[in-house]
C-alpha positions in Angstrom: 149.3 121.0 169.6 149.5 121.9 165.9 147.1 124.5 164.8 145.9 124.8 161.3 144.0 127.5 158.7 140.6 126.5 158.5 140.5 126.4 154.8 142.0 130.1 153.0 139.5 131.8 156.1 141.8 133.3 159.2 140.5 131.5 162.2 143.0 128.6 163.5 142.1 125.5 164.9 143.7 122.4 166.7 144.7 119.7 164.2 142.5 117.7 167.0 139.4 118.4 168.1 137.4 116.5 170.8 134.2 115.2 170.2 131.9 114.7 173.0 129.0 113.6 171.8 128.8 110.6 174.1 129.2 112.4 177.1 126.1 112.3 179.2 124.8 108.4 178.0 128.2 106.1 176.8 130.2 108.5 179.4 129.0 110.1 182.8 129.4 113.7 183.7 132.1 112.7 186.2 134.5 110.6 183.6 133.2 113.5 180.8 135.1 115.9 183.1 138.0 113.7 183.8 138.5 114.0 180.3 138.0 117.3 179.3 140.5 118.5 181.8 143.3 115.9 180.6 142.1 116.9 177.1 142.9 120.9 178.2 145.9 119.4 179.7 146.9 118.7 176.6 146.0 121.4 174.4 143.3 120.2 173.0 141.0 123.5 173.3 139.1 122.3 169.7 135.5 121.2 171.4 132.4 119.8 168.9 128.8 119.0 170.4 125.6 119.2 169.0 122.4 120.6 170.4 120.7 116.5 169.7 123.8 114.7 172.0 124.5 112.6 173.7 124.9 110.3 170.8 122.2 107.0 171.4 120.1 108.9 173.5 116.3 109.9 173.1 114.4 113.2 173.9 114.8 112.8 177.6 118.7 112.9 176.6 118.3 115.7 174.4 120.9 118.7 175.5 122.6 117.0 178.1 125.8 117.0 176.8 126.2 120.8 175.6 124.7 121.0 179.2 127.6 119.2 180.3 130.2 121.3 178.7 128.3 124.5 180.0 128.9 123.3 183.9 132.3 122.3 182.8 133.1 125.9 181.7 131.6 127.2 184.5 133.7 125.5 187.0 136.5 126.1 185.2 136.3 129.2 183.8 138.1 128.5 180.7 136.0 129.9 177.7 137.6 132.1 176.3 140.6 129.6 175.6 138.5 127.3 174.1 136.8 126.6 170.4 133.5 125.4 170.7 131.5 124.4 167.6 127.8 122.4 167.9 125.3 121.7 165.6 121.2 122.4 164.9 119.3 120.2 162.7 117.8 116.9 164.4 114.7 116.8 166.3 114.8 119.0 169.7 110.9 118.6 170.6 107.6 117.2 169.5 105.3 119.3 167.3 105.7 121.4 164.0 108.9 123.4 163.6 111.0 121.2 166.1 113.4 120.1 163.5 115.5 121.1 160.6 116.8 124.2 158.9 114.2 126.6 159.1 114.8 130.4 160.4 112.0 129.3 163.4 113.8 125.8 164.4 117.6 127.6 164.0 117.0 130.9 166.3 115.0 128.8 168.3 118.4 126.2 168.6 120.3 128.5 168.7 119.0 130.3 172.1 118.9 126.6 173.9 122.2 126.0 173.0 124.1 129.3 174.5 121.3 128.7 177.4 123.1 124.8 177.7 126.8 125.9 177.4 126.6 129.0 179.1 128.2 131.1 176.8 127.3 133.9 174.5 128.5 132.7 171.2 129.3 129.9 169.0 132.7 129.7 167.6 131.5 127.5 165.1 127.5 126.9 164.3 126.9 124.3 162.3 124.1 122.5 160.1 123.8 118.7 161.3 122.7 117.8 158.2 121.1 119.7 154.9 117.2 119.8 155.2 115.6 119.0 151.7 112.1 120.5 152.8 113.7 124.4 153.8 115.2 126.8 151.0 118.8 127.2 151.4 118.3 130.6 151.1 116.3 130.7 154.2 118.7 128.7 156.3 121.7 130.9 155.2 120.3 134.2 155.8 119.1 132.5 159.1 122.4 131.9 160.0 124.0 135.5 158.5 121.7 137.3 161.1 123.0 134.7 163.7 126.6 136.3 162.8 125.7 139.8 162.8 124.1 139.5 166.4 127.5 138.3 167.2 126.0 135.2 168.5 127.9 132.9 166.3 131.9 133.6 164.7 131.3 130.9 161.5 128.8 129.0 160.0 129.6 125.3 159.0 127.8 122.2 157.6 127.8 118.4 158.2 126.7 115.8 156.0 126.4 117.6 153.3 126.8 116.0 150.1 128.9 117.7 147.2 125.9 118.7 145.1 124.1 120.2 148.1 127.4 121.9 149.3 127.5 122.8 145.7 124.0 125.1 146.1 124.4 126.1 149.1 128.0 127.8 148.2 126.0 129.1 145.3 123.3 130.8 147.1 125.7 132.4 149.6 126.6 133.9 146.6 123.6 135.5 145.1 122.9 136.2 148.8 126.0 138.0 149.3 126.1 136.3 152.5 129.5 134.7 154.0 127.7 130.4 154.2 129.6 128.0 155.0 133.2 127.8 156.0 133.7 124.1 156.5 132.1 120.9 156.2 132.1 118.5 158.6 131.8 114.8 156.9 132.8 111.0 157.9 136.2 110.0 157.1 138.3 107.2 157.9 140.4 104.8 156.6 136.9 102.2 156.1 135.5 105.2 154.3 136.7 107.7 152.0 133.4 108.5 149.5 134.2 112.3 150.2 137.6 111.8 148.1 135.4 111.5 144.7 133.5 114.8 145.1 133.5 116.4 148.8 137.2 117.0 149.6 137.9 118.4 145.8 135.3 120.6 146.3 136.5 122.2 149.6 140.3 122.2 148.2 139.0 123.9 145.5 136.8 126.5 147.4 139.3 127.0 150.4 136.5 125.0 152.8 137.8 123.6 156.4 137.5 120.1 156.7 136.4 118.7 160.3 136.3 114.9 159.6 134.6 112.6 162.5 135.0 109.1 162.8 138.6 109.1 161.8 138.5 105.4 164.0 135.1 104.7 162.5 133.9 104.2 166.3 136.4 102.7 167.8 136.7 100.0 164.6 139.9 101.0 163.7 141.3 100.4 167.2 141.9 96.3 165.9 140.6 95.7 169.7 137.4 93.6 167.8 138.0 90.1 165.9 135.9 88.8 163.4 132.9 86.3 164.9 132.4 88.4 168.3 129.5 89.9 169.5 129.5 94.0 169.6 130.8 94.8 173.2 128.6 96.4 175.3 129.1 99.7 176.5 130.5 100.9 173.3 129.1 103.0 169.9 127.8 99.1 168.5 125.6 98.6 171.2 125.0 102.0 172.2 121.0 102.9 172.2 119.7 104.3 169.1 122.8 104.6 167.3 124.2 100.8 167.8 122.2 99.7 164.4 123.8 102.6 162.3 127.4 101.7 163.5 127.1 97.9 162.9 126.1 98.4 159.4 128.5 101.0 158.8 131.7 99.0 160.1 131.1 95.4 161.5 131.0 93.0 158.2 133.6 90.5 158.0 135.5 92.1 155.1 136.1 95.2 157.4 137.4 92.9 160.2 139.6 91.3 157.4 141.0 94.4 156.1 141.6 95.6 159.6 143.2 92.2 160.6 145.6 92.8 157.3 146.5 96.3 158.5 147.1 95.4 162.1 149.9 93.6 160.9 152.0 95.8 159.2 151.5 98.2 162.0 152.4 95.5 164.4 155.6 95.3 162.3 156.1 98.9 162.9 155.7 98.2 166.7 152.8 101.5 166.2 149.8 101.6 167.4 146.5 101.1 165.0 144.5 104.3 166.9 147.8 106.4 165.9 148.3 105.1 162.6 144.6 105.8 161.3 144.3 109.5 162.8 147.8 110.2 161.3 146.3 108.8 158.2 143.4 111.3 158.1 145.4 114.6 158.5 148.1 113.3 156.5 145.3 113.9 153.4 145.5 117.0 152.0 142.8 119.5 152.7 141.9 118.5 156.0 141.9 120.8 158.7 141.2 119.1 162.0 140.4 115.2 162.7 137.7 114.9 165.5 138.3 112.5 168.3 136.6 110.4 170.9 137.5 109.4 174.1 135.4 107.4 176.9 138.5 107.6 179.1 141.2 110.2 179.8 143.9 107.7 179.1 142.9 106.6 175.4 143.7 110.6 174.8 147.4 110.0 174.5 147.3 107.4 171.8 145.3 109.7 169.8 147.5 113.0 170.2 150.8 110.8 169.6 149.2 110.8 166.0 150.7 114.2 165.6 154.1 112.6 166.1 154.2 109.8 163.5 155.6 109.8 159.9 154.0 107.0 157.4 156.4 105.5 155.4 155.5 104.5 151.7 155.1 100.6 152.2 152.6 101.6 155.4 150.9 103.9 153.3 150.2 101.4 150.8 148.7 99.0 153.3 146.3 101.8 154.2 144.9 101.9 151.1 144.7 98.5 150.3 142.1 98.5 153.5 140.2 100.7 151.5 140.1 99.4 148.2 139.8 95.8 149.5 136.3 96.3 150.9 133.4 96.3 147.6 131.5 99.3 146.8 128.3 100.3 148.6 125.7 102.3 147.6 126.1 106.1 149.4 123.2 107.1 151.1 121.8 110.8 150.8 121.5 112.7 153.9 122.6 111.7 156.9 125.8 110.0 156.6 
C-alpha cells in the first residue's frame, strides 16, 4: 500500500482508506467483517466512520457502525495498526444540543464514539459538516481541548466550503490553536466543484485531502444503463439517502458520459472502478481516496488502482466526462 503526507503535517496515511459507512444497514456485521479482514489483508489500515452511520439509516441506526468497528477491533486486537478517523456533526438524539458543532454536542460525541469503537483516541476527528448557528471559535477550541486530553491525534473537516475553510483556518490563527489538518470533500470524476476553490486552497495551505465518493456510489462502476430503475440494495435505493444519490448521479447525461468513457476504457481492456480511483489520486493535492465495498471481492478492483498509469488520450476522455455534463448550482452545506 502506498502511504502518503497528509498535506506538509507528519502523520502518513494509506493512499486508500475504507469507508464503512454502510456497514450495519446496506452491509451486515458478518459481510462488514468479511471485509475488514480482506481489507487488513491488504493493507488497507486507513478506516473512516462517523458517529451518524450507517449511511440510510435513522436514529434507531444511529452508532451502529462505529459499534461495529469497535467489536471488530476487539476480536482482533488490531488497533494499534490501524488509522481510524470518524466524524461529529449530524443529529445523535432528540432535544436541544443533540446536533452540530457546539462544545456540549462535540465532548458529548466525542465520549459515545470511543465508548462505540472501543478505543481511547481518534486518530482523526472530524467535523461532518460546518455548523452556521455555532462560532468557529467555539468548535475549534472544543476540539483543541479534545487534542490536549489526548483523546484525539488531528482535527479534520468535511463539507466544508472554501470560504468557510477559509475562516475557520483564520480563527485557528487568532486562536493559536492547531484546526484543521484536512478536509474531507466529494470528488469524482461526475464532480470536481472543489478544483475552482477547495483543492487550491489546501495546496496552498499544506491541507490533506480525504476525497469520498471517488465512484460517486457505485456510478462510476458503468454496471447501470440509461432507462433502468435504481437497483435495490444499493446507495440509489438505500433508505434516507437513496433521494440524495439519484439526484446527485442518475440523469441521463451522466449515464451518457459514463457510457462514452466505458469505451475507451473498454479499449484499454481496464476496468472503469480502477480507472476513476486512479483518476482521483492522480490529481495533485490529494492525499487518500476513500473507498466502499459491500463485498470483500470488489476490494481488489479498487486497490489495483494503485497499479495503473493513464495515458494522455485516456486522460482526455476523463475530462470530457466532466465537462460534458452542464453546470449546476452548488449547494452550501452538506455536499
Amino acid at each position: 500500500m502506498e502511504n502518503r503526507r497528509l498535506g506538509k503535517y507528519g502523520l502518513e496515511v494509506p493512499a486508500l482508506c475504507l469507508g464503512t459507512m454502510t456497514f450495519g444497514l446496506q452491509v451486515d456485521e458478518e459481510k462488514s467483517v468479511e471485509i475488514l479482514d480482506r481489507a487488513c489483508d491488504l493493507g488497507l489500515s486507513f478506516l473512516d466512520s462517523a458517529d451518524a452511520y450507517p449511511l440510510g439509516g435513522n436514529r434507531d441506526t444511529l452508532g451502529r457502525t462505529e459499534e461495529i468497528l469497535g467489536r471488530w477491533m476487539k476480536q482482533r486486537g488490531n488497533r494499534q495498526r490501524l488509522l481510524i478517523a470518524t466524524k461529529c456533526f449530524a443529529p445523535t438524539r432528540g432535544g436541544p444540543n443533540g446536533r452540530g458543532l457546539s462544545r456540549q454536542h462535540i465532548m458529548e460525541s466525542i465520549e459515545a464514539s470511543l465508548t462505540r469503537l472501543g478505543t481511547d483516541h481518534i486518530d482523526i476527528y472530524q467535523s461532518h459538516g460546518f455548523d452556521e448557528f455555532t462560532p468557529i471559535e467555539e468548535t475549534l477550541r472544543a476540539f483543541q481541548d479534545l487534542v490536549t486530553e489526548g483523546k484525539v491525534r488531528y482535527i479534520g473537516c468535511s463539507n466544508y466550503p472554501a470560504w468557510r475553510l477559509g475562516q475557520a483556518l483564520a480563527a485557528a490563527d487568532r486562536l493559536g490553536v492547531g484546526g484543521y489538518v484536512s478536509v474531507q470533500p466529494r470528488y469524482n470524476l461526475l464532480y470536481r466543484e472543489i478544483e475552482t476553490e477547495l483543492l487550491p486552497l489546501c495546496r496552498a495551505e499544506g491541507l490533506g485531502v480525504l476525497v469520498y465518493n471517488p465512484l460517486a456510489g457505485g456510478f462510476l462502476s458503468g454496471k447501470y444503463t440509461i432507462g433502468e430503475e435504481p437497483r435495490e440494495g444499493t446507495r440509489f435505493t438505500l433508505g434516507s439517502a437513496a433521494g440524495r444519490y439519484q439526484e446527485r448521479y442518475w440523469h441521463e447525461v451522466q449515464f451518457k458520459a459514463v457510457e462514452e468513457l466505458k469505451q475507451v476504457v473498454a479499449d484499454r481492456d481496464m476496468n472503469m472502478v480502477s480507472v476513476a480511483i486512479a483518476w482521483v489520486l492522480a490529481q495533485e493535492g490529494i492525499s487518500s481516496a476513500i473507498i466502499g465495498a459491500s463485498s470483500p471481492e470488489q476490494l481488489d478492483a479498487n486497490l489495483a488502482a494503485l497499479e495503473i498509469t493513464l495515458d494522455e488520450e485516456l486522460l482526455s476522455a476523463c475530462d470530457e466526462a466532466w465537462w460534458s455534463l452542464p453546470r449546476r448550482p452548488v449547494h452550501e452545506g452538506y455536499r
